[in-house]
N, C-alpha and C positions, 0 to 999 in steps of 0.2 A: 504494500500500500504506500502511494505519496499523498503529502500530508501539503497544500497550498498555504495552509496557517493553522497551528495548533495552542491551544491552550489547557492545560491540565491542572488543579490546584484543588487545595482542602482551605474551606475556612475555618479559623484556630479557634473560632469560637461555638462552629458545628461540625465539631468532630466527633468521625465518625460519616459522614457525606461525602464523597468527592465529585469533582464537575466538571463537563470538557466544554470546549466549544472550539472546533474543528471545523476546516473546509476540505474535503477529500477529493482527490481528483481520480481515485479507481471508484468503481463503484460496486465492487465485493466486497463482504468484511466475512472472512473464514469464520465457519462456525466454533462457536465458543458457549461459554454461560456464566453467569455470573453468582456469586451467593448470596447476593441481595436483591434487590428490585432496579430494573433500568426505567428510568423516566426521560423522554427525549420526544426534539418537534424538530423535524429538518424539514429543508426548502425544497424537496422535492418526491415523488410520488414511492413508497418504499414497496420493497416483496420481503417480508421476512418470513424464513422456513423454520419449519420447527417437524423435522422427522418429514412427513410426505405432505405436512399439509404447508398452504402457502396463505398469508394473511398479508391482503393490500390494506396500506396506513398511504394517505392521501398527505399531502404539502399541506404544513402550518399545522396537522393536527397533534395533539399531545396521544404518545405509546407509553405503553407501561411492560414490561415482558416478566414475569414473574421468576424467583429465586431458582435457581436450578436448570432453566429451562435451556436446550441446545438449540441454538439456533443460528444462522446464517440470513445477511444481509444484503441485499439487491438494490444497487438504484436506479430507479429511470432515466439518471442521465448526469453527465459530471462537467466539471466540479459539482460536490454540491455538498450545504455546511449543516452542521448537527451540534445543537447545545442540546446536551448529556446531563442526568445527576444518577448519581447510583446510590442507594441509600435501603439498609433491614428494616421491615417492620419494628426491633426492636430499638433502632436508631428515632423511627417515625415518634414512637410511641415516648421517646423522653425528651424530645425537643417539642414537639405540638402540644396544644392543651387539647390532645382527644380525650372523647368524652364515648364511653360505648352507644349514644345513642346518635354517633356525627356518621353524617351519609354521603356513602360516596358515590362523586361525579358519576353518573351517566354510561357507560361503557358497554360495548359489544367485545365479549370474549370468547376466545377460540385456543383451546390448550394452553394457556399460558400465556398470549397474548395478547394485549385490553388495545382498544381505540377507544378513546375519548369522544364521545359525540355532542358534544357542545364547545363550541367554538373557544370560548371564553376560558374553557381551563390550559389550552395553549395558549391565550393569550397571559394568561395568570401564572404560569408557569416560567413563560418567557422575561416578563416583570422582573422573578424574583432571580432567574440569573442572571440575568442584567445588571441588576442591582449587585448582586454577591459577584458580581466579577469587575466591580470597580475599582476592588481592594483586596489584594491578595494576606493582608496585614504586614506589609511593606511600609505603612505610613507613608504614601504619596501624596497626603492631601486632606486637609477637613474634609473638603466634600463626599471625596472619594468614602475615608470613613464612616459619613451619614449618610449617604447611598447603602451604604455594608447594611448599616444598621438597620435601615427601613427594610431592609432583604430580608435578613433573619427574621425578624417581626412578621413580616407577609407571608414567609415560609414556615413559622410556629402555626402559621394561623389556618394555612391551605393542605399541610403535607398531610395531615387524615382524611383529606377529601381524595387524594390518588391515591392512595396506598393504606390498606386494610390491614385492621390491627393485628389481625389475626393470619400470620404467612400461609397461603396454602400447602399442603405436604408435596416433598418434594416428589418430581416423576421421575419414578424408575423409567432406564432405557432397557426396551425388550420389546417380543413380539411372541406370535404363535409359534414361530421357527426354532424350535430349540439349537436345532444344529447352528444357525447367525448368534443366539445368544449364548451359546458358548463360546463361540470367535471371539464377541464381544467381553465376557470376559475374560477371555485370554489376551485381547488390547489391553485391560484393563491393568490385568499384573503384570505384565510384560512393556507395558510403552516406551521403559525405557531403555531396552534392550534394543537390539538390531530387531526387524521384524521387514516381510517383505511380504506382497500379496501373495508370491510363488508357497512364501510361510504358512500364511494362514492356510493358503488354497491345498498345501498334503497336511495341515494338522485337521482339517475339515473331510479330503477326503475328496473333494471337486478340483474341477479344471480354475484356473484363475478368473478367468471369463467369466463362469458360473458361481464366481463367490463376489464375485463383483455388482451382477448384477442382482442377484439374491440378496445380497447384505443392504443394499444399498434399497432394497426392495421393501427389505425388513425392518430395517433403521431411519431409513431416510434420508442416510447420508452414508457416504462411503466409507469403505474400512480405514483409510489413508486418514480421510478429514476425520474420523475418531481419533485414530493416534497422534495424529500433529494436535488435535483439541487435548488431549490427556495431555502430552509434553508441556504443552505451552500453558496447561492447567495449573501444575504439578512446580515447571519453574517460575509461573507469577508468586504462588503458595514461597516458594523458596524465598526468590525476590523481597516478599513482602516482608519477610522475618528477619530482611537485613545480609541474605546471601550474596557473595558476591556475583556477579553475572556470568564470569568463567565458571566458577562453581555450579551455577545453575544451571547452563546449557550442558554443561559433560551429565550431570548428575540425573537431567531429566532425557537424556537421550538423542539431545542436537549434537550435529557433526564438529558446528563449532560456533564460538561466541555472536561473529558471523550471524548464521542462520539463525540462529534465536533472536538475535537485534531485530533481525527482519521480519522473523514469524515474528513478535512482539508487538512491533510497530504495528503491522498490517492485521492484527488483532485487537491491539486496544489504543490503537492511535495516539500511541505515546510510547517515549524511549526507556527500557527498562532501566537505566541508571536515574530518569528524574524518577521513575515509579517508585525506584529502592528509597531515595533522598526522602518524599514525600510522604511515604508509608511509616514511616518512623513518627509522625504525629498522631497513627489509630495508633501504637505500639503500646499502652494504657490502655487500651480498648478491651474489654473483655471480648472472648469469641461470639459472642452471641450477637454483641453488636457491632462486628466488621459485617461490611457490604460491600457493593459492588465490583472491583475487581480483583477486593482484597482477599484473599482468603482465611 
């Protein structure tokens, strides 16, 4: 993935969140997932897959893609920019003043999914990164800091309207196929190991051809994009805890630091050494409240 203008940051006073705002000029984003909630409105018409099925999110509207969920990003056309926040229910739940009886926005959901159908919660969304991206807490500026301010405030005030107090359970990946769900987890233990389709295709017992398009049949995504997802899982997880980057690409099964820079970019549109720097302000974070790309 190339990155036309990126931006990535935690605010130090809602940590626990982190926030992009990015303009891409590929318009693939390999399949990944996240362990908290993705909330995001890009300027142009999205395909996100999640296994076999595909859910169109229209330009300007607000997405939510729930914890756990795998999935893969499509866009209509490039360049095209995306402010991002990633953020747990249980993050939601100690910065807003939800209340079990606050209702939330509007949405059509499909496995994991949400489109916002009311206009206004992208616009209200839009508001408060706006706002939270005026000041990284760099002290650039009064205003910059009252910008910040009114952001948090807006975001204590709207974040139980997207995101439900209550996370759904995560989705197991499987299918009727036993024989694909065993491959799968044999990616599982193995990803970071050397592994080739010709691998899987005599530990299964099929031609390669035929596990390619079975797996892919059964999953929704092919054996290859499972394992580069595990790696690139596996070394954010690493990443986050302060590993070094060499460490992490040998450790999770990239060739070399190399290929991990790049599968990383082209996954979460940002460079794993600011991810390392930045990650170090959830590191107080109990597990329960890291999200988004953190693990």
């Amino acid at each position: 993935m190339e990155l036309q203008a990126s931006r990535y940051w935690r605010d130090a006073d809602l940590t626990g969140l982190q926030l992009t705002a990015n303009t891409l000029l590929h318009r693939e984003i390999r399949p990944h997932r996240h362990v908290g909630f993705t909330l995001s409105v890009s300027d142009t018409e999205l395909h996100v897959r999640t296994g076999n099925r595909v859910t169109v999110v229209p330009p300007g509207t607000l997405l939510r893609i729930a914890p756990q969920v795998w999935h893969a990003v499509q866009a209509r056309s490039a360049p095209w920019h995306e402010d991002a926040m990633y953020c747990s229910s249980a993050v939601a739940r100690c910065i807003s003043a939800a209340h079990e009886s606050t209702q939330l926005a509007r949405a059509e959901d499909d496995v994991g999914v949400s489109v916002f159908l009311d206009a206004s919660a992208a616009a209200e969304f839009i508001e408060c990164h706006r706002l939270l991206r005026e000041s990284t807490g760099t002290g650039t500026g009064i205003g910059n800091e009252e910008d910040s301010a009114v952001g948090r405030a807006l975001l204590r005030q709207r974040l139980a309207r997207w995101i439900p107090l209550c996370a759904p359970p995560a989705r197991a990946v499987g299918s009727s196929d036993d024989r694909m769900n065993r491959l799968y987890e044999l990616i599982v233990s193995g990803f970071h190991q050397r592994m080739t389709l010709d691998s899987l295709a005599d530990a299964a017992g099929l031609h390669p051809v035929h596990v390619q398009r079975r797996f892919k049949g059964a999953m929704g995504f092919t054996p290859h994009e499972m394992l580069v997802g595990h790696r690139i899982e596996y070394a954010r997880d690493l990443i986050a805890g302060g590993a070094r980057v060499t460490y992490a690409a040998h450790a999770a099964g990239f060739t070399d630091q190399s290929h991990l820079h790049k599968t990383f970019l082209g996954t979460y549109a940002v460079l794993p050494g600011d991810y390392r720097r930045l990650s170090a302000l959830d590191a107080l974070q109990p597990a329960s409240a890291r999200n988004g790309i953190v693990g």
